[in-house]
DRENTIVEX-659549 format. One record per residue: chain; x negated, y, z negated of N, C-alpha, C, CB in turn. Coordinates in Angstrom, 2 decimals. Atoms other than C-alpha are relative to their C-alpha. Glycine has a CB too. Example, Ala and Ser with C-alpha at 12.3 -4.5 7.8 and 13.67 -1.06 7.14 Angstrom:
# residues 2
{'A',{-0.89,-1.19,0.00},{-12.30,-4.50,-7.80},{-0.90,1.20,0.00},{0.99,0.03,-1.25}}
{'A',{0.82,-1.19,0.06},{-13.67,-1.06,-7.14},{0.77,1.09,-0.73},{-0.41,0.46,1.42}}
END
This chain:
# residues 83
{'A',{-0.66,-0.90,0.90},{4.20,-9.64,-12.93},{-0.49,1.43,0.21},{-0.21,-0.43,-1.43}}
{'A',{0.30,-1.65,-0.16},{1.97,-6.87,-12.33},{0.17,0.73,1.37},{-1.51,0.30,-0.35}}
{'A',{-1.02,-0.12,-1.31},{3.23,-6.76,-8.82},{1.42,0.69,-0.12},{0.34,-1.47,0.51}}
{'A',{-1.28,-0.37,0.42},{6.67,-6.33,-9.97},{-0.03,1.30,-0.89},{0.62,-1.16,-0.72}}
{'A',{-0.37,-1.32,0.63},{6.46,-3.59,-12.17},{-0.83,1.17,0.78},{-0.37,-0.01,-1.68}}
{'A',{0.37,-1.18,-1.07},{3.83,-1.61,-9.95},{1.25,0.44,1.29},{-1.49,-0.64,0.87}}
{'A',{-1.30,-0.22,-0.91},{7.23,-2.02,-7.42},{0.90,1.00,-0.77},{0.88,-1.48,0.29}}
{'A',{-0.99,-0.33,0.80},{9.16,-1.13,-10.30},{0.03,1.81,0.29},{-0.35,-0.62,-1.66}}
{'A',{0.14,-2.01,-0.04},{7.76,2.83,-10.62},{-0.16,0.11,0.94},{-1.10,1.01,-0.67}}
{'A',{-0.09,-0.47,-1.47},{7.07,3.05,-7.05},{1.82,0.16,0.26},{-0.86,-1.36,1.19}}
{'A',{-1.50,-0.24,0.13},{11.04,2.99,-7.40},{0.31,1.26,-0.54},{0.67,-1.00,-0.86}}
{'A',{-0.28,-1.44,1.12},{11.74,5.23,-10.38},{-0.99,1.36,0.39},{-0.52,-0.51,-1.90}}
{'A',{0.62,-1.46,-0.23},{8.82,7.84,-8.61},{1.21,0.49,1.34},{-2.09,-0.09,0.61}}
{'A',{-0.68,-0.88,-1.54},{10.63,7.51,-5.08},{1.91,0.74,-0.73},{0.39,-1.92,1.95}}
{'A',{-1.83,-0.01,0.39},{14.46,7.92,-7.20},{-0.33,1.54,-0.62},{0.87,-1.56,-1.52}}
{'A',{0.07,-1.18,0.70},{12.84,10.87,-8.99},{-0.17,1.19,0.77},{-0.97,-0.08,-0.89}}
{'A',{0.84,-0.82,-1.51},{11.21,12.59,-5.82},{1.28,0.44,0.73},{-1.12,-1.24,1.30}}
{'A',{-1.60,-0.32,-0.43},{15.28,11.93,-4.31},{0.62,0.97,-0.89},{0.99,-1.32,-0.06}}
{'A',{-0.47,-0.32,0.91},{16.87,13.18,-7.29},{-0.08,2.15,0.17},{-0.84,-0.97,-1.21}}
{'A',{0.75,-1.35,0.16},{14.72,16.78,-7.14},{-0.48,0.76,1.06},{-1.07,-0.17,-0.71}}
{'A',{0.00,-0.24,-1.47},{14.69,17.46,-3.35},{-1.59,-0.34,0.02},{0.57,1.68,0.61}}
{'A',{1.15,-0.12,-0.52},{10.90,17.19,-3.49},{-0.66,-1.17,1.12},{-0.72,0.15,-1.14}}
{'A',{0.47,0.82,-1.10},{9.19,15.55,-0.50},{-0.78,-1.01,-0.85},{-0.89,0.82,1.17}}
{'A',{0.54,1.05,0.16},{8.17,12.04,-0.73},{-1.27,0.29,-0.17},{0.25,-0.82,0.85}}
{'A',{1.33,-0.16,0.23},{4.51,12.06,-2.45},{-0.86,-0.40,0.71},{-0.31,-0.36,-0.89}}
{'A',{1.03,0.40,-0.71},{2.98,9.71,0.30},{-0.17,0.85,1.08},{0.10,-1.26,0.36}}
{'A',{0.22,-1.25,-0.93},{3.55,12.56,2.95},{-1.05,0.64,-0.28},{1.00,0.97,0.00}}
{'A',{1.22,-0.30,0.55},{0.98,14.24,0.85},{-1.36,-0.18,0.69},{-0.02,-0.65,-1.04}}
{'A',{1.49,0.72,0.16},{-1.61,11.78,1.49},{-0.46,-0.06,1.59},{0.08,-1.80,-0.81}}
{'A',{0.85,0.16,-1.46},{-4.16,11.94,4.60},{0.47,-1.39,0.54},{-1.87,-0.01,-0.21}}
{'A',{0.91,1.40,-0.30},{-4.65,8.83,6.46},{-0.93,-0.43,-1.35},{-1.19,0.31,1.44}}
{'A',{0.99,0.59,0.71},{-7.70,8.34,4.78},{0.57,-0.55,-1.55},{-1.19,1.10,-0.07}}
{'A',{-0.29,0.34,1.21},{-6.11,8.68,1.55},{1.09,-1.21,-0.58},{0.33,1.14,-0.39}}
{'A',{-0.85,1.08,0.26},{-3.89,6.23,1.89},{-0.48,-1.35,-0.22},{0.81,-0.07,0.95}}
{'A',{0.81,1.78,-0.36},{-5.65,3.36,3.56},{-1.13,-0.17,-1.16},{-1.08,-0.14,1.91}}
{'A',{0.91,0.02,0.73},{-8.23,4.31,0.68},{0.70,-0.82,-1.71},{-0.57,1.63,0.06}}
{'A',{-0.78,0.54,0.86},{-5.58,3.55,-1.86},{0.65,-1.31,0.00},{0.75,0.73,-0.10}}
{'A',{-0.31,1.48,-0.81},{-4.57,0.42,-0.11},{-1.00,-0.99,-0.39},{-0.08,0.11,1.72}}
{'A',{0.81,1.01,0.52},{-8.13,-0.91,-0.69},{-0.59,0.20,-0.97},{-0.78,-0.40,0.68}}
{'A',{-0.17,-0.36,0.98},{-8.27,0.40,-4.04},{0.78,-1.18,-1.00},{0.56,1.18,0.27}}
{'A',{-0.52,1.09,0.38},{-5.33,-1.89,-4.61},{-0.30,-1.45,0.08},{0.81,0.13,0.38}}
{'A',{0.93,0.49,-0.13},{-6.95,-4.27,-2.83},{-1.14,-1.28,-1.59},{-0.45,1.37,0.58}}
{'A',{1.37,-0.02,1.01},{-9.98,-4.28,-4.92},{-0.10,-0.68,-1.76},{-0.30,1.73,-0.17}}
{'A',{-0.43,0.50,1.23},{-8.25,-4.41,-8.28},{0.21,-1.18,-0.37},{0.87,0.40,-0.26}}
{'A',{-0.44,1.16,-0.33},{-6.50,-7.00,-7.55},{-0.02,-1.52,0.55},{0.34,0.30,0.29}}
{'A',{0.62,0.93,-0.84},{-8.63,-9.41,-5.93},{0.16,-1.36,-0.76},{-1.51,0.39,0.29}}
{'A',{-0.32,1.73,0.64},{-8.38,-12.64,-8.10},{1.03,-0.45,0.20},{-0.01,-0.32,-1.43}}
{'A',{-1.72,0.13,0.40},{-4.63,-12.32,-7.67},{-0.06,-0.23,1.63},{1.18,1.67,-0.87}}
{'A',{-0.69,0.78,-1.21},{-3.60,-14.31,-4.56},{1.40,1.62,1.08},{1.27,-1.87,-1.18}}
{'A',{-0.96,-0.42,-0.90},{-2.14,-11.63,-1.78},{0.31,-0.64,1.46},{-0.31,1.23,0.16}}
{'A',{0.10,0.54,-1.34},{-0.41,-12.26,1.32},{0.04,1.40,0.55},{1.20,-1.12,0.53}}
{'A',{-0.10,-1.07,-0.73},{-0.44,-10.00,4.19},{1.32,0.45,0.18},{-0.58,-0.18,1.11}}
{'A',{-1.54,-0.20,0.42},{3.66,-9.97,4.16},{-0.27,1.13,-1.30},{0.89,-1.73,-0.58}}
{'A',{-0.64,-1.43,1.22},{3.82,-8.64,0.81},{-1.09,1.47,-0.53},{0.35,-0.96,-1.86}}
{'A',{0.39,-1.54,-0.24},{1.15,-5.96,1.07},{0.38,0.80,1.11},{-1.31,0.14,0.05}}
{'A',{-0.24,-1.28,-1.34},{2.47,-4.48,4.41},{1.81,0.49,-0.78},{0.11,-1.05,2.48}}
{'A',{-1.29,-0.13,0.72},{5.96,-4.76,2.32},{-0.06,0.88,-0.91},{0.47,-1.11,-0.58}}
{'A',{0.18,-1.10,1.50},{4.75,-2.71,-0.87},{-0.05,1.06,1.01},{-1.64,-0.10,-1.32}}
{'A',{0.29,-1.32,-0.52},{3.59,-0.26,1.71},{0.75,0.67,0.81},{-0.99,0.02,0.56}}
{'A',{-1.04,-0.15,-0.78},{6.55,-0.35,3.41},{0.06,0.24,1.64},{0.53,0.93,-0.58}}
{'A',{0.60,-0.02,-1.46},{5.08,-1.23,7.15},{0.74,-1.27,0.63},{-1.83,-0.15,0.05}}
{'A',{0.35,1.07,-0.09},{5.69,-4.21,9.22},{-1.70,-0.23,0.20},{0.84,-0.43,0.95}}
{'A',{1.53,0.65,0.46},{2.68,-6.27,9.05},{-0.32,0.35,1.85},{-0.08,-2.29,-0.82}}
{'A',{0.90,-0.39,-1.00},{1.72,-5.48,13.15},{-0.65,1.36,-0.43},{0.73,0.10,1.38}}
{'A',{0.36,-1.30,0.74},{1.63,-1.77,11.78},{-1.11,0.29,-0.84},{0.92,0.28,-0.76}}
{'A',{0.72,-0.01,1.36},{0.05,-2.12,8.65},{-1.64,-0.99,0.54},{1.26,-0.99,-1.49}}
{'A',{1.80,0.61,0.10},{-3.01,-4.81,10.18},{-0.40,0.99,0.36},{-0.74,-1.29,0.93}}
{'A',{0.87,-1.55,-0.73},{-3.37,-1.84,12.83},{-0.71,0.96,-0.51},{0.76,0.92,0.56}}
{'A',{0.47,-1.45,1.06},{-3.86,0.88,10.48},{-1.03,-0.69,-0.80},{1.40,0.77,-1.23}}
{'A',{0.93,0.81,0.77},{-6.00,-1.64,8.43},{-1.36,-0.49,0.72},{0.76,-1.19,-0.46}}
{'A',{0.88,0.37,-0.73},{-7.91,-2.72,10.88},{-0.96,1.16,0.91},{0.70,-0.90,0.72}}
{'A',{0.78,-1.23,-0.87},{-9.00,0.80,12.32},{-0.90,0.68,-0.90},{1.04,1.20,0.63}}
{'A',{1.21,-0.45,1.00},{-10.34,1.71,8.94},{-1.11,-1.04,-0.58},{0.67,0.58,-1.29}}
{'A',{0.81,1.13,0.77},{-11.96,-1.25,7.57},{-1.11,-0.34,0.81},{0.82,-1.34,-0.31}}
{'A',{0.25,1.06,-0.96},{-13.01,-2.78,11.08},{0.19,-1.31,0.03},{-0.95,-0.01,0.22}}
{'A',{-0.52,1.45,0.26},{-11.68,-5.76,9.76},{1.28,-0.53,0.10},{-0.23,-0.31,-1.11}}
{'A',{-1.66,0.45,0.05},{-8.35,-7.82,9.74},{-0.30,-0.51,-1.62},{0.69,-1.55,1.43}}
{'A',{-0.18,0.09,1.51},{-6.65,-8.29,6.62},{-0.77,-1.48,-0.67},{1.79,0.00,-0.29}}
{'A',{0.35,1.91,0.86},{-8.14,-12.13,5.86},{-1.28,-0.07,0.08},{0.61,-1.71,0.88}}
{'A',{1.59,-0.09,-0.13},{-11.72,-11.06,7.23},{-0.34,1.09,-1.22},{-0.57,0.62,1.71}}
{'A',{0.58,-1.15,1.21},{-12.07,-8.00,4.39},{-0.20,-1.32,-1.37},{1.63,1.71,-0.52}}
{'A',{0.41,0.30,1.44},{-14.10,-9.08,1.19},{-0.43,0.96,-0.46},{-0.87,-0.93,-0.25}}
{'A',{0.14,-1.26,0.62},{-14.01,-6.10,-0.93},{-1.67,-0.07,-0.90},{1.51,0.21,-1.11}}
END
């Protein structure tokens, strides 16, 4: 559930961001700041059963993409990280 509605406003921010010409907010973000927010989410979330599908999906990657980038900051692959 809390999956779904974190999707939910990631919607209503990107519809609002369209709406108001302003550039997409993750442009914004470094590298770092991203992948930092990634295991942020991560982190929170840890009791809660993820797969690697539907986090490269929230982040809107395919999953070769998304281990890559994951795997260059962490040094880990997504199933070897224990936060």
């Amino acid at each position: 559930m809390i999956k779904t509605r974190f999707i939910e406003c990631l919607v209503q921010i990107s519809r609002f961001y369209a709406a108001h010409g302003t550039p997409h907010p993750t442009l914004a973000y470094t590298y770092e700041q991203w992948i930092a927010s990634v295991i942020s989410l991560i982190e929170q979330h840890y009791n809660k059963p993820f797969s690697l599908d539907q986090l490269s999906r929230l982040c809107g990657m395919s999953i070769p993409s998304f281990t890559a980038k994951f795997k260059t900051y962490t040094k880990k692959t997504f199933v070897e990280y224990k936060p």
